[in-house]
N, C-alpha and C positions, 0 to 999 in steps of 0.2 A: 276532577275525574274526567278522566276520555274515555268513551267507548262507545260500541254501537252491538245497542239489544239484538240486531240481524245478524251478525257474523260471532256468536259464541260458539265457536268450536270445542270447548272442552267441554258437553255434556256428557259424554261417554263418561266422565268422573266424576258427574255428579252434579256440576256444576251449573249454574243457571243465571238469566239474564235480571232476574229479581233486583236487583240494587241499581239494575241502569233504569228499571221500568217505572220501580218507586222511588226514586231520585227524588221528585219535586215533592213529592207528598214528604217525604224526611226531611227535606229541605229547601225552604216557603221562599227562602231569602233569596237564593242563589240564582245566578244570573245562568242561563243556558246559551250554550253559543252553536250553531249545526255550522260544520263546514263543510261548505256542498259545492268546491271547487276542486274540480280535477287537473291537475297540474302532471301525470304520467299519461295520461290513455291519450290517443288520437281524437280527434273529433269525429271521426266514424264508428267508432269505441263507444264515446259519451252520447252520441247520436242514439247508436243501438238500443244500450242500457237505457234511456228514458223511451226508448220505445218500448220498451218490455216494462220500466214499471207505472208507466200509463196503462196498462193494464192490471195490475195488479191490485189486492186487495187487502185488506190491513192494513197493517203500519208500514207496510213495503207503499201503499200506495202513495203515502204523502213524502216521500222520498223525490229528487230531480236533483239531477247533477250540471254544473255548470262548466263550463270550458275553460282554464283561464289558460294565458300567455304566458309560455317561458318567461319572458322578458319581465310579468311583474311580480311583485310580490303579495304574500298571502295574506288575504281579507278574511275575514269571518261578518255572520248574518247572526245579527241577533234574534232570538225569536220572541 
């Protein structure tokens, strides 16, 4: 499963982040993978954005985005 519990746009219908949020709890086994590389934005982009959620609280707080290079290709961080 991909997805990210912050950006569910479709509450207007109902809809809710319930299945990303108890993921582990349903499922003890599974390996979780965050990819916390930016491969569109600028680095004044990616800059900004961990400036705003170094302030922030919740589960926006433990959120940091990482910069990566055109040139390589995409990693994932286990957690």
């Amino acid at each position: 499963m991909v997805g990210d519990a912050s950006q569910t746009i479709y509450s207007f219908t109902g809809a809710t982040p319930d299945h990303l949020l108890d993921f582990r709890a349903r499922h003890p086994r599974a390996t979780v993978v965050k990819l916390v590389r930016d491969y569109r934005s600028t680095p004044q982009v990616v800059h900004l954005a961990n400036g705003l959620l170094s302030q922030a609280r919740g589960r926006a707080a433990d959120h940091r985005l990482e910069l990566a290079l055109q040139a390589r290709g995409p990693t994932v961080t286990p957690e």
